[in-house]
Phi, psi and omega in degrees: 000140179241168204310154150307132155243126172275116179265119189261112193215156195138203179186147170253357183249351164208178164286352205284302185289321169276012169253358138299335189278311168255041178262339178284324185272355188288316166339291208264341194269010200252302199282001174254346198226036172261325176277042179092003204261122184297139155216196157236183193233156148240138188208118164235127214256203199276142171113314191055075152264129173267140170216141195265098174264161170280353164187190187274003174298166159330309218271325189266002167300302184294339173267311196314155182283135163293138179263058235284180188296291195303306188290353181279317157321320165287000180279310204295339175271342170284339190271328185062077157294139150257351181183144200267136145225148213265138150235012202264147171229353175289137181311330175270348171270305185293006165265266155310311185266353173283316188319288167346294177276346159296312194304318166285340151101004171289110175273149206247109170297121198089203188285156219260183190298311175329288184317307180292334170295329181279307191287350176306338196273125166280332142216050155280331168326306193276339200268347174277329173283304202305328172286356163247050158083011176251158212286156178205154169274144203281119201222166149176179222232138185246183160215158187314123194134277239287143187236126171348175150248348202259142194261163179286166345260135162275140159249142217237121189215154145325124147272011169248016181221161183234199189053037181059002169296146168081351190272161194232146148235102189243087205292335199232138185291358178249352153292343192284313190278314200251029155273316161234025140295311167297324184268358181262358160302353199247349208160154155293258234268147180212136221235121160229111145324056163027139167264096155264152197274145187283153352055189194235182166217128174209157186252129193241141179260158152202149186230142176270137158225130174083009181074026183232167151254109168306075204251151232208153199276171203284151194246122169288137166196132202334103147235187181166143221273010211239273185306326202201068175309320190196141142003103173255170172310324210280338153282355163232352153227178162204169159260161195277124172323335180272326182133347176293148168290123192238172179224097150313347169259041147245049198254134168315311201257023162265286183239137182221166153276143163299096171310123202288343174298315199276142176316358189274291155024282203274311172293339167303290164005277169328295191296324196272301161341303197285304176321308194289334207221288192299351192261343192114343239273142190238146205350020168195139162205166171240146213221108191248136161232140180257150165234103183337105165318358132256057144090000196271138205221128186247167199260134152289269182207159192260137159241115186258049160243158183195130211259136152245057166277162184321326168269008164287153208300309207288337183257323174302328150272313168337331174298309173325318200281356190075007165297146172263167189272345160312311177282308165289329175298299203316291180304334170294302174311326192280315168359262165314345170267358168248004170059023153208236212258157191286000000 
C-alpha cells in the first residue's frame, strides 16, 4: 500500500511565494496521485492560516475553512499521513514549518531545516564547499555602511534570497551604491562576488540511489558576455495577462540538456557531488555553476527542492537520464520514509 501524503503549500509570508509554491506543487500533486499516492493538501497562506482544500483551485482554496497553528495541527494528526512533502520556497517553510513536522514526529521528503537553512544563506554555502574543495568565486559579504573591498566587476546579490531578486552585474565603480541598495531590500547581508565572464551556466540535480549519488544530466541555460552576463528574474519568471505566475526558464530557448558526452559533464559532475556530501544533503539536491571559458566550473549555489511536476528541474533530468517517474517518486518516497537513502 503506499503512503498517505500531505502535500504542504502556501507561504505564510507573501503572495509571491504562494503562487510560487502552487505554480510547482499543482504539477507534482498530479503526479503523485496519478501514480496512485492517496493525499491530503495543507496550503498555508501570508499571515499563517492554514486551509485543507480539495485541491488548489480558487474556488476550493476559498471554501476551505482558515485555521489557526493549533487547530490546524490537530486536523494534521486526525488525517494519518505517512509522509510530508515541502512545496514551500519562503524561508520559514523551508525551515520553520519543516521544524514543525519533526516535532509532530511526521517524516518529510528531502533535507531537514539546519541544512536548508545554510543553503537559503548563499554564503554560508559557498564557504562549506569551498572547504571541501570546489572551486567558488572570490567574494565576501557586506552590511549596511560597509563598502566591498572587491573592484567591478561584481556581482552584487541578497545573501539571503532566491529567484535572482536584488541580483547585479556591476562593471563601473559609480554602479555600485544603487546595486547595492536594490539588494539591501532583500536583506541585511548582501555577498558580492567575482564576476566570472561567461563560458555557460548550468545545474546539476543529483539524486541518491541504491545507497549511491546519482547525478542526472545538466540542464544549460543562454548566457553570454555581451547581450546576457547573468541570470535575471526576468530569465525565470513572468506573469500571465490574468496575473499568473509562469517560469519562463522552462521555455525551449531557455533552458536544454547537456548531452552527458561533452567534457563539462564529468567536471560538474565531481563538483555537485563534493557540494552534496559536504553540505549534508539528504536524497536530493541541485547545484548552479558558472563556467568559465576555459571549462572550469565554478559553484553559485545549491537549492534543495524538488518538484514532479512535468516541468520540474529534477524530473526533467530524469527523464533525460531515461529515468522513469514512476521510478524516481517511488524510490525518493521510501527514501524519506526511511530517513535515508532510496
Amino acid at each position: 500500500m503506499k503512503p498517505r501524503l500531505l502535500q504542504l503549500v502556501g507561504s505564510a509570508v507573501d503572495d509571491f511565494f504562494c503562487d510560487l509554491a502552487r505554480l510547482w506543487s499543482e504539477g507534482s500533486i498530479a503526479a503523485t496521485r496519478a501514480a496512485g499516492y492517496p493525499d491530503h493538501i495543507a496550503y498555508v497562506t501570508p499571515g499563517g492560516r492554514w486551509r485543507f482544500p480539495t485541491s488548489l483551485a480558487p474556488e476550493a482554496l476559498a471554501a476551505a475553512e482558515p485555521m489557526p497553528l493549533d487547530r490546524a495541527i490537530a486536523h494534521i494528526g486526525s488525517l494519518g499521513v505517512d509522509l510530508m512533502v515541502p512545496h514551500m520556497y519562503c524561508l520559514p517553510g523551508m525551515t520553520t514549518y519543516r521544524a514543525l513536522f519533526d516535532l509532530l514526529g511526521v517524516p518529510y521528503f528531502g533535507s531537514p531545516p539546519a541544512l536548508m537553512a545554510n543553503t537559503a544563506h548563499k554564503a554560508r554555502a559557498r564557504a562549506i564547499v569551498a572547504a571541501a574543495g570546489v572551486a567558488v568565486p572570490e567574494g565576501e559579504v557586506v552590511r549596511r555602511g560597509e563598502r566591498p573591498g572587491l573592484a567591478p566587476p561584481v556581482v552584487v546579490k541578497p545573501a539571503a534570497a532566491d529567484n535572482s531578486h536584488g541580483v547585479a552585474l556591476v562593471r563601473a565603480a559609480d554602479a555600485l551604491d544603487g546595486a547595492l541598495a536594490a539588494a539591501f531590500e532583500h536583506g541585511p547581508e548582501v555577498l558580492v562576488e567575482r564576476f566570472v565572464p561567461p563560458g555557460r551556466e548550468v545545474r546539476c540535480g543529483v539524486v541518491e540511489r541504491g545507497g549511491r549519488l546519482l547525478c542526472l544530466p545538466l540542464e544549460e541555460y543562454p548566457v553570454d558576455a555581451d547581450s546576457r552576463p547573468i541570470r535575471t528574474y526576468a530569465d525565470k519568471f513572468a506573469r500571465a495577462a490574468d496575473g499568473a505566475l509562469y517560469a519562463v526558464a522552462k521555455s525551449v530557448d531557455k533552458a536544454w540538456l547537456v548531452d552527458p558526452d561533452d567534457p563539462l559533464t564529468a567536471r560538474v559532475w565531481q563538483a555537485a557531488r563534493r557540494c552534496y556530501r559536504a553540505l549534508g544533503c539528504r536524497q536530493y539536491g541541485l547545484f548552479d555553476f558558472r563556467v568559465d571559458p576555459d571549462g572550469r566550473p565554478w559553484f553559485l549555489e545549491a537549492g534543495l527542492y524538488c518538484s514532479f511536476s512535468s516541468k520540474g528541474v529534477i524530473w526533467t533530468m530524469a527523464r533525460g537520464a531515461g529515468l522513469p517517474l514512476d521510478d524516481l517518486m517511488g524510490g525518493l518516497l521510501r527514501g524519506a520514509l526511511e530517513g535515508g537513502a532510496p
